[in-house]
N, C-alpha and C positions, 0 to 999 in steps of 0.2 A: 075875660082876662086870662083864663089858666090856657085857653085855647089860643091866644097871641102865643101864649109861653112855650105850650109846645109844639108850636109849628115847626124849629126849626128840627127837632128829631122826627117828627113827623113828616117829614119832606123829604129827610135826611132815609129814613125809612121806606116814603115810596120808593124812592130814585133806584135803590136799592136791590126792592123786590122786586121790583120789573125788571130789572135784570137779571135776578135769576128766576124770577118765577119762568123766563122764556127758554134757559138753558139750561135747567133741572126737568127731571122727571115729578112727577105729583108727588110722592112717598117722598122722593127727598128735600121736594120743597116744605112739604109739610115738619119734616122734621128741622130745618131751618127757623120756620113761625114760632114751634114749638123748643127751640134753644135759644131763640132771640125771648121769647116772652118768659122764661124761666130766669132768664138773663138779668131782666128790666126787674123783674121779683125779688129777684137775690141781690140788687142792686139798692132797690127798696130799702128792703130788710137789715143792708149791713150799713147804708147812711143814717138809718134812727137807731140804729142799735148798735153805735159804736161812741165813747165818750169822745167829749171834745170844748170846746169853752160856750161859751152860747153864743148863739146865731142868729143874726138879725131879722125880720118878719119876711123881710122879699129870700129867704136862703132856701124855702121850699122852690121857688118858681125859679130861680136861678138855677138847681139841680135841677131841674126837667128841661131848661131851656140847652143844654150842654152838657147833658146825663152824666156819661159817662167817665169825662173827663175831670168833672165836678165832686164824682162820690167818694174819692177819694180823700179830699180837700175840705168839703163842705159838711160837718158835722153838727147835729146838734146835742144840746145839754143834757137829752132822755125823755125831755116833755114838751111836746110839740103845742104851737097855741095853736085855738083851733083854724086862724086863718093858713099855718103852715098844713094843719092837716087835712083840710077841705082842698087845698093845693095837690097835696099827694093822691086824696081820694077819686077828684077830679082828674089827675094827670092819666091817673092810671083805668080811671073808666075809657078816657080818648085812645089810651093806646091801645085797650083791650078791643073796643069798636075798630079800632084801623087793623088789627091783626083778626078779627071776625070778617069783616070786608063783606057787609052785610051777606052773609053764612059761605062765602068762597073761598074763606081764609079757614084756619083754626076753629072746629067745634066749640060752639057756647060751654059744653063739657067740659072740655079740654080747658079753655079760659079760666072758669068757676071753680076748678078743680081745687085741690088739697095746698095745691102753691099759693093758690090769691088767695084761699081762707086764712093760709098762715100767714101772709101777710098782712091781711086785713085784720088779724089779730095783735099784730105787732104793733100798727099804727092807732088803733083803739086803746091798746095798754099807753103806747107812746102822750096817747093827750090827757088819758086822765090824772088825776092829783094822786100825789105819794100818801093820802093820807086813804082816799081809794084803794088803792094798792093794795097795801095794807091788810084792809079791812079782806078786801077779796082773798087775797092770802090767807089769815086766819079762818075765813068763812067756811065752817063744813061744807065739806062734797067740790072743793077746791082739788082740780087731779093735780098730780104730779107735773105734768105739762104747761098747766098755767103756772103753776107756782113757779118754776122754771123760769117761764118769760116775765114773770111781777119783777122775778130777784134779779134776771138781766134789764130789764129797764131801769130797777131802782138801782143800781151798781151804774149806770150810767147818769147819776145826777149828784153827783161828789159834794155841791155846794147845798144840797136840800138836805135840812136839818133833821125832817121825820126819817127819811131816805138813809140816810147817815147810821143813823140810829138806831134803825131798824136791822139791818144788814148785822149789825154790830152784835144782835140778842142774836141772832141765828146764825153768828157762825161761832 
């Protein structure tokens, strides 16, 4: 299903890089994969992590099917269920393989790197419950970093009543 969803950027992406992977040199094709996939990350990271009303269960697969034109538009509440986030998680393993191009694209390094940790951090805070949250926040040996991302997701769910509440003792 997630793979119907993103075929159309995924096509939308070959067409693309074959035309420049033919009229670029290596280093700066490479550096194209590597601002396209940084792109799609931060694309990621600012549609869950920005408030907005809630959004219906098909609004993961709708932003992948129309990326870009979508993230701006298509927000969710701060807590994604887990069928949106199996959506995200999926979306972004196919686009990571199509920018890999079984090892002729982008280093698996380079992929895995520090950008898709943080976003895979963002979308893990994103499904779990404000009352998790929380807990993880409070929890000894909690760095500064996560705290960070607990209190921007819970500041993105205005109508959750622990969320609400919490925010409220800590500021």
């Amino acid at each position: 299903e997630v793979e119907r969803m993103v075929e159309p950027v995924t096509d939308l992406i070959n067409r693309n890089l074959e035309l420049l992977s033919d009229g670029l040199y290596d280093a700066e094709f490479n550096k194209v994969l590597m601002y396209l996939w940084e792109a799609i990350l931060l694309t990621v990271q600012r549609t869950v992590n920005n408030p907005a009303p809630a959004a219906p269960e098909e609004d993961a697969a709708g932003w992948f099917s129309s990326m870009f034109s979508l993230a701006k538009k298509r927000r969710f509440s701060g807590q994604l269920t887990p069928r949106q986030h199996a959506t995200f998680r999926r979306g972004l393993e196919l686009l990571r393989d199509l920018l890999y191009a079984d090892g002729e694209g982008l280093a698996a390094e380079v992929l895995q790197g520090p950008q898709f940790s943080k976003t895979a951090d963002v979308l893990g805070k994103c499904k779990e419950y404000s009352t998790q949250l929380v807990q993880q926040f409070k929890k000894k040996g909690t760095t500064r970093a996560e705290k960070k991302l607990i209190v921007k997701v819970l500041e993105n769910r205005p109508d959750d009543k622990v969320a609400v509440s919490f925010l409220e003792t800590i500021s």
